[in-house]
C-alpha positions as CSV (number, residue, x, y, z in Angstrom):
1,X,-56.1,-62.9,-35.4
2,X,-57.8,-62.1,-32.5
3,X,-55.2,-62.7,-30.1
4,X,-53.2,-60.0,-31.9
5,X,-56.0,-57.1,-32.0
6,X,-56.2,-57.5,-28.4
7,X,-52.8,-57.0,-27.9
8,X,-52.4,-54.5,-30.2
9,X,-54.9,-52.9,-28.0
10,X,-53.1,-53.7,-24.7
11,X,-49.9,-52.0,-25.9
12,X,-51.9,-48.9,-26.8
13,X,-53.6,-48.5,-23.4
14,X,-50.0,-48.9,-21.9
15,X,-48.6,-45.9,-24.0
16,X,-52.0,-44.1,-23.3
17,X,-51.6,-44.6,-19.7
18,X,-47.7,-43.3,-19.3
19,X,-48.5,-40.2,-21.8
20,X,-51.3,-39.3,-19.2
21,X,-48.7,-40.2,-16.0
22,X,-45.7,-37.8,-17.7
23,X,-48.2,-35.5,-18.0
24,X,-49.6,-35.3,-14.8
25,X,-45.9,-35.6,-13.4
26,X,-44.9,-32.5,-15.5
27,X,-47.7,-30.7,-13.9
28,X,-46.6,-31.8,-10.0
29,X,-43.5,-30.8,-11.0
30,X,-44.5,-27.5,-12.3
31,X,-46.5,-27.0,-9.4
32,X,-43.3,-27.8,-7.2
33,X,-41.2,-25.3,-8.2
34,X,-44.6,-22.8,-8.6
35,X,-43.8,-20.0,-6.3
36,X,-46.6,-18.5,-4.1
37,X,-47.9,-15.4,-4.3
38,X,-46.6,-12.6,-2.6
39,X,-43.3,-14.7,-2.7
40,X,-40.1,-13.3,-4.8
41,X,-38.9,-15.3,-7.5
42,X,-35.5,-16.4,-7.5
43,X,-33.6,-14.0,-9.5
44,X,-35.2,-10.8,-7.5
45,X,-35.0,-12.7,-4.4
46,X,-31.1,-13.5,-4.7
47,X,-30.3,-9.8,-6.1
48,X,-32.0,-8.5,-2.7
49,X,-30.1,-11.4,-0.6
50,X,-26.4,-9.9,-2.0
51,X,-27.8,-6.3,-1.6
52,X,-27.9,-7.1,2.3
53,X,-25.0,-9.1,2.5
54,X,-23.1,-5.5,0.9
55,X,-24.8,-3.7,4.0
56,X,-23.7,-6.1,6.7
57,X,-20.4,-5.7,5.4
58,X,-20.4,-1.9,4.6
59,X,-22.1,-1.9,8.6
60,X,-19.1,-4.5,9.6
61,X,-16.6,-1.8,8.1
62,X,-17.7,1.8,8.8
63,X,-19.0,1.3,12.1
64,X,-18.1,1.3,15.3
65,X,-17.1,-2.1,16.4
66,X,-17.2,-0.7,20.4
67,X,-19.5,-2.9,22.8
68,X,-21.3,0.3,23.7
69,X,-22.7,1.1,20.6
70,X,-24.0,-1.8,19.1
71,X,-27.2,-1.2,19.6
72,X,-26.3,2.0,17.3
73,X,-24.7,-0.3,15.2
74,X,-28.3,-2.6,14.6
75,X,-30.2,0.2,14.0
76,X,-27.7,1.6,11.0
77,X,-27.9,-1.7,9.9
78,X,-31.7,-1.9,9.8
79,X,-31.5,2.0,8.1
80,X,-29.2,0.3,5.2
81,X,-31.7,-3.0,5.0
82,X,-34.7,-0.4,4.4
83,X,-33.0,1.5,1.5
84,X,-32.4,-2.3,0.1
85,X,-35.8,-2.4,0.3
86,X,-37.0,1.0,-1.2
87,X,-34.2,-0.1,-4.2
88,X,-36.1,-2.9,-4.8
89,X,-39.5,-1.7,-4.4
90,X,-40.6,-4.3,-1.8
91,X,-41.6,-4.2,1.9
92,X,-39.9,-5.9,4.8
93,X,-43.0,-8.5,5.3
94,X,-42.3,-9.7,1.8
95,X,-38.6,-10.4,1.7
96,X,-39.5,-12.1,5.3
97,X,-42.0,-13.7,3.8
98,X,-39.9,-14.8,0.6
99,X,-37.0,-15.7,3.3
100,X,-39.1,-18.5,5.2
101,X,-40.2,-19.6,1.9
102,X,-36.7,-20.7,0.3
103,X,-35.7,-22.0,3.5
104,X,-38.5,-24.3,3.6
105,X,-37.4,-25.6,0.2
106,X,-34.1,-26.2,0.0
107,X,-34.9,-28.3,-3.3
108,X,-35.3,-24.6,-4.7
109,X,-33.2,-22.0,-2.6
110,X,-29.7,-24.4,-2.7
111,X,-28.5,-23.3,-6.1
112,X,-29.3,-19.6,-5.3
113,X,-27.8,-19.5,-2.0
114,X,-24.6,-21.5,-3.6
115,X,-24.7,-19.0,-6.4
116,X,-24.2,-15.8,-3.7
117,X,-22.2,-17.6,-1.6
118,X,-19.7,-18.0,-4.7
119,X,-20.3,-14.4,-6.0
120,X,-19.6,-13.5,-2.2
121,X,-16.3,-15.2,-2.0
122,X,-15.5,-13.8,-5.3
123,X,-16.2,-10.4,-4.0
124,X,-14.0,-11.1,-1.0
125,X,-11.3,-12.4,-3.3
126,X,-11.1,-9.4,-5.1
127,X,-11.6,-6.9,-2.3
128,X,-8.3,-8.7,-0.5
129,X,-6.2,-7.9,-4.1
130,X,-7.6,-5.0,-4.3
131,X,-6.3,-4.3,-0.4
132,X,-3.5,-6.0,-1.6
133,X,-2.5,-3.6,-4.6
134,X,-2.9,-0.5,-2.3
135,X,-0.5,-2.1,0.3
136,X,2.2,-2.6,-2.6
137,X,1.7,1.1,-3.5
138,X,1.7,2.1,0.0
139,X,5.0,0.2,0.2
140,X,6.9,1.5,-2.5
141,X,6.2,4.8,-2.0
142,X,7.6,4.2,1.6
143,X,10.3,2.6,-0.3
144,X,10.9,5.9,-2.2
145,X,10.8,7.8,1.0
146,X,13.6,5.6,2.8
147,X,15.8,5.5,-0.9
148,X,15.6,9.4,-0.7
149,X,16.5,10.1,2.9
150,X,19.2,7.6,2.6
151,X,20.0,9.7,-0.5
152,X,19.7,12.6,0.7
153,X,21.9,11.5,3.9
154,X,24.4,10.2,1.7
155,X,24.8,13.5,0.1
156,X,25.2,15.6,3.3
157,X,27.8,13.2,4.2
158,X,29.7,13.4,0.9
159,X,29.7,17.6,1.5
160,X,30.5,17.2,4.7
161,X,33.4,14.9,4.0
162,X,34.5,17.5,0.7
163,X,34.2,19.9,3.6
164,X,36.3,18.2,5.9
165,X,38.8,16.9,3.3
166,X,39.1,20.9,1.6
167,X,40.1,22.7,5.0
168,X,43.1,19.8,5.6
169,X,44.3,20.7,2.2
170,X,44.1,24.1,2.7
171,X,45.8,24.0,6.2
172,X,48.4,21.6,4.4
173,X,49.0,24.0,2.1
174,X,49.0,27.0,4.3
175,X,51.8,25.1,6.6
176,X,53.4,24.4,3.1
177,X,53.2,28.1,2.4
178,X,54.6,29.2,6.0
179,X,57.6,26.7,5.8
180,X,58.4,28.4,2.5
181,X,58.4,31.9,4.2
182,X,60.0,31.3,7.2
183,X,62.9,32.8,8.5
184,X,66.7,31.2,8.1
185,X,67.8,29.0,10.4
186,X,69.5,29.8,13.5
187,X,73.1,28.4,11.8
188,X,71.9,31.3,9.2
189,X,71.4,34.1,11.7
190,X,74.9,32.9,13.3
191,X,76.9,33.5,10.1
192,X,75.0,36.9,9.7
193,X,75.8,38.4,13.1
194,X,79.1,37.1,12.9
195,X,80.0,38.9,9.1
196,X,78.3,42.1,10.9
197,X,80.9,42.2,13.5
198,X,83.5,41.5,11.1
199,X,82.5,44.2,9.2
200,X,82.5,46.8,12.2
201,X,86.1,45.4,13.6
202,X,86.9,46.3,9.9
203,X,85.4,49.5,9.6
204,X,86.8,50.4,13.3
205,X,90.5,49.1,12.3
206,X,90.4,52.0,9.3
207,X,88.7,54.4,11.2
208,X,91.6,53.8,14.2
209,X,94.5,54.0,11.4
210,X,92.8,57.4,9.7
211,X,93.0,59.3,13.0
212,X,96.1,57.5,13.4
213,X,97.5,58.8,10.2
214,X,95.2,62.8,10.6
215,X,93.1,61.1,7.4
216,X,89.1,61.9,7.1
217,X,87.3,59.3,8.6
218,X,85.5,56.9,6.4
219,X,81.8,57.2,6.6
């Protein structure tokens, strides 16, 4: 009997003691993942992290990529990290001071900065379509371009051949016409000079036999 009273009472100082241990392990863990003051949390710290990374790129895009102005270059790049900051309503000293923070706990920051660096990739995975789509567009309206002035080449041939083909038809038919209209043929002429002297031997035979015979000439 008493053996088991003092092991009831055993068992419940064991359950006692690792109630009190969770709890206190709860509370470390809380306290772990606590962040300071003056520190961004997470969420606001990972919006103001892809902010930036948009004005690197915008910088990487729009300006000058020449050696010599570089230093130009920085200081838009600053101008566009300072905006990030007026959006967000905090000062440079805090994001720098949020920044060492996650880096120092990579327990914390490594789902955040996994998080942006998908949403980033995402972003670049769209942008390239999107590059992509106008490229396509770009090319079939070149496409157009080149179907129209072959087109349109094609069609100054095809007049240009009508053209050609219409004046040998009409100097066919013009040599057609001329052959039709042209004079007899020498044999032709012959047989007409020749029946024009017959008809004067004729006319000169009666003419000789009227004076011949005192009769009026024939006219």
């Amino acid at each position: 009997m008493m053996r088991s009273h003092f092991v009831k009472r055993k068992r419940g100082s064991i359950v006692w003691i690792i109630g009190i241990a969770v709890v206190l392990g709860l509370g470390a863990c809380s306290d772990k993942n606590k962040v300071p003051s003056g520190v961004l949390d997470r969420e606001s710290m990972q919006a103001v992290m892809w902010d930036m990374i948009l004005a690197d790129r915008y910088a990487i895009t729009y300006f000058p990529s020449d050696t010599s102005k570089r230093k130009d270059i920085k200081t838009e790049t600053l101008k566009l990290y300072d905006q990030v900051f007026q959006i967000h309503d905090i000062s440079q000293e805090e994001f720098l001071k949020s920044y060492r923070f996650y880096l120092s706990r990579p327990d914390i920051s490594k789902s955040m900065f996994d998080s942006i660096y998908t949403r980033a990739n995402r972003k670049r995975d769209e942008e390239l379509q999107e590059r992509q789509r106008e490229q396509q567009k770009k090319d079939s309206l070149q496409n157009l371009k080149m179907k129209d002035t072959v087109y349109a080449k094609s069609y100054r041939d095809s007049i240009a051949n009508k053209r050609k083909a219409d004046s040998v038809a009409n100097k066919l038919r013009a040599d057609s016409i001329a052959k039709k209209i042209k004079p007899a043929n020498p044999k032709m002429k012959l047989d007409s000079a020749d029946l024009k002297r017959r008809k004067d031997s004729v006319l000169n035979r009666l003419r000789n036999r009227a004076r011949d015979q005192r009769l009026k000439p024939v006219p």
